[in-house]
Backbone as CSV, one residue per row, in Angstrom:
resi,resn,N_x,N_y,N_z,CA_x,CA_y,CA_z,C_x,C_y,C_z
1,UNK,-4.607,-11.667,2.646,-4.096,-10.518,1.924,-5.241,-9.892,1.160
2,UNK,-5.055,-8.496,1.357,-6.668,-7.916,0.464,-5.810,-7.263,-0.246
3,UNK,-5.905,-7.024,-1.686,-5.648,-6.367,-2.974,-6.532,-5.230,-3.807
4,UNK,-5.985,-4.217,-3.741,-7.342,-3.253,-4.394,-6.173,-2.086,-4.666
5,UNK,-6.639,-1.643,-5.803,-5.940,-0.451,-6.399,-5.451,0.510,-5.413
6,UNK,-3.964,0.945,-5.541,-3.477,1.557,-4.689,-4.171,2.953,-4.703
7,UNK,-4.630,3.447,-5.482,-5.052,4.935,-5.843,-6.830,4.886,-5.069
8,UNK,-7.206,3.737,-4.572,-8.273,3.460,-3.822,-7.889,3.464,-2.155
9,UNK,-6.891,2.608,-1.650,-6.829,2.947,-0.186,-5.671,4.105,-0.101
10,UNK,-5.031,4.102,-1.012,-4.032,5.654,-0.248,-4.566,7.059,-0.478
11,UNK,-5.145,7.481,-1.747,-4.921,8.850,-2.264,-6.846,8.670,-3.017
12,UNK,-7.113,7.621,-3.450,-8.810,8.184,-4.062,-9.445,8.475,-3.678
13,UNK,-10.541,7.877,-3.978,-11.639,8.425,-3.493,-12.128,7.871,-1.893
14,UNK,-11.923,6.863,-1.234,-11.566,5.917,-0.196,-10.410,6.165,0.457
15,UNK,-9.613,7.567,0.800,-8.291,7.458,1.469,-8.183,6.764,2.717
16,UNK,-9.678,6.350,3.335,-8.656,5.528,4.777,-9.367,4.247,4.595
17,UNK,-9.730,3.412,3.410,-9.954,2.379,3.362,-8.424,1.569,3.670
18,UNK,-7.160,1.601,3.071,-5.846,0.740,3.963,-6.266,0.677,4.963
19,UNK,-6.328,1.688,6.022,-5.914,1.930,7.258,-7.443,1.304,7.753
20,UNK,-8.573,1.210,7.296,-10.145,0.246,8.054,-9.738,-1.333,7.252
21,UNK,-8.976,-1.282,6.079,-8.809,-3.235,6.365,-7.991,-3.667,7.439
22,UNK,-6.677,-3.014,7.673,-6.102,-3.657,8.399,-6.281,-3.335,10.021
23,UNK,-7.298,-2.339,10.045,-7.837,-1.739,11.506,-8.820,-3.821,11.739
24,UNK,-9.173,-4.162,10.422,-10.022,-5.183,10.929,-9.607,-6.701,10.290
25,UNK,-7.966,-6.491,10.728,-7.375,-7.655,10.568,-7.033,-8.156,9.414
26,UNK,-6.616,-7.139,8.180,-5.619,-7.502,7.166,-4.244,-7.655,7.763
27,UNK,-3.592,-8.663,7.211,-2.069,-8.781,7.589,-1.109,-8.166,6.369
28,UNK,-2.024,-8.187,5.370,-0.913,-7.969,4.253,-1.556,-6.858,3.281
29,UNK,-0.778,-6.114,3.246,-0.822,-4.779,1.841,-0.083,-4.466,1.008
30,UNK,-0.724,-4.982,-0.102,-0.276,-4.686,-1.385,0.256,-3.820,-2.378
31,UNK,0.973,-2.944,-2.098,1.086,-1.868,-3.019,1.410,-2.260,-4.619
32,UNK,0.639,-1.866,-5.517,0.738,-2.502,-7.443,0.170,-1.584,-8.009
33,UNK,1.295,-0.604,-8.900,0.644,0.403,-9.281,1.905,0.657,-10.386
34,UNK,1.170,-0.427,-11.931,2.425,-0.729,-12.679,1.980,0.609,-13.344
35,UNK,0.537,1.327,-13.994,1.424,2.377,-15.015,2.344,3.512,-14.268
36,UNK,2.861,3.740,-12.888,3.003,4.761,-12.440,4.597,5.065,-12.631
37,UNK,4.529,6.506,-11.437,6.126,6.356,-12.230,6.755,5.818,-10.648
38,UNK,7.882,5.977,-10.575,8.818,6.281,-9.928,8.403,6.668,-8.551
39,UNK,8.228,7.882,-8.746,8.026,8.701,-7.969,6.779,8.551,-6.853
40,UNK,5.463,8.064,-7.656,4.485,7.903,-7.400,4.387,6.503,-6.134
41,UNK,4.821,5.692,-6.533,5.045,4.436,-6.115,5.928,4.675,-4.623
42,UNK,6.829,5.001,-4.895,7.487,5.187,-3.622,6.912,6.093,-2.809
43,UNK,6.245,6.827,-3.124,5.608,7.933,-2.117,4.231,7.082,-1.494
44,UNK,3.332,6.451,-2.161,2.440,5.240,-1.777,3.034,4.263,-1.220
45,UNK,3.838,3.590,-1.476,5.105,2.488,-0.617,5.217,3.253,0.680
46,UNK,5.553,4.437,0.725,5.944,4.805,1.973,4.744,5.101,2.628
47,UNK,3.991,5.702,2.375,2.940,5.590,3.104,2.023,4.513,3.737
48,UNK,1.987,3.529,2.279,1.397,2.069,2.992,2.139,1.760,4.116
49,UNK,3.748,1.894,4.112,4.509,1.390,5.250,4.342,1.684,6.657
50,UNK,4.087,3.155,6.288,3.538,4.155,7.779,2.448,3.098,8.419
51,UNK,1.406,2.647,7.408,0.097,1.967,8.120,0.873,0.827,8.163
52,UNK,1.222,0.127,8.067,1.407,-1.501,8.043,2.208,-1.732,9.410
53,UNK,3.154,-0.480,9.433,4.239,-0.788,10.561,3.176,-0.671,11.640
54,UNK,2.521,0.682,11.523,1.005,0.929,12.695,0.187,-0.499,13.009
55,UNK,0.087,-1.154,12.200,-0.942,-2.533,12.617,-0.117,-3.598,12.431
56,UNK,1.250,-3.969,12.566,1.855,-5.345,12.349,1.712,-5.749,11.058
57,UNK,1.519,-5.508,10.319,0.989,-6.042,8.874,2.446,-5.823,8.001
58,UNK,2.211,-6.915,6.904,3.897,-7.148,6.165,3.133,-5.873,5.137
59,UNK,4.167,-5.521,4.236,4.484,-4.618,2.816,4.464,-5.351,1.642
60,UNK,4.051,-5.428,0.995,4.552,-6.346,-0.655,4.173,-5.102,-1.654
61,UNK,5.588,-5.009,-2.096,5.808,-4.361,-3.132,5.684,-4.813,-4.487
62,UNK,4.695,-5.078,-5.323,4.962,-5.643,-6.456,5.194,-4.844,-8.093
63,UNK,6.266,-5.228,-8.457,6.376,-4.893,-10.031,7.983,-4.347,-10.125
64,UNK,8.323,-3.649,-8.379,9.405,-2.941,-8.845,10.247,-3.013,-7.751
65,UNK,11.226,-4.001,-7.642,12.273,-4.354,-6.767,12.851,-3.447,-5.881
66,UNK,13.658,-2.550,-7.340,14.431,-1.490,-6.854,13.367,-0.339,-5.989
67,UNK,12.573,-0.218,-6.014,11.876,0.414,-4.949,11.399,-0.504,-3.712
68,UNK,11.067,-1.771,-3.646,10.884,-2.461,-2.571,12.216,-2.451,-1.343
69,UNK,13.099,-2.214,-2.458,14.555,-2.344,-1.354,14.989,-0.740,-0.393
């Protein structure tokens, strides 16, 4: 599992770093992005999902249930 600020592989300065770990065999992505809101999170959730479903790789949502579900 590789861990790194969500605002680094989805949307910073690095937008296709997600998509080159698991191009080189991450299984697992992390989405953790406690000051955010709502809104923010689920729109990154969904997107990590787009890549993860693309390479077999699981989702872990951490901090906020009701959006993991």
């Amino acid at each position: 599992m590789v861990t790194v600020p969500l605002t680094v592989p989805v949307a910073g300065p690095h937008p296709g770093l997600a998509e080159k770990l698991l191009e080189s065999g991450a299984r697992i992505l992390q989405v953790r992005i406690k000051p955010g809101s709502a809104i923010d999170i689920l729109t990154a959730a969904r997107h990590a999902r787009v890549l993860t479903r693309r390479h077999g790789a699981l989702l872990c949502v951490n901090d906020r249930v009701d959006l993991a579900l």
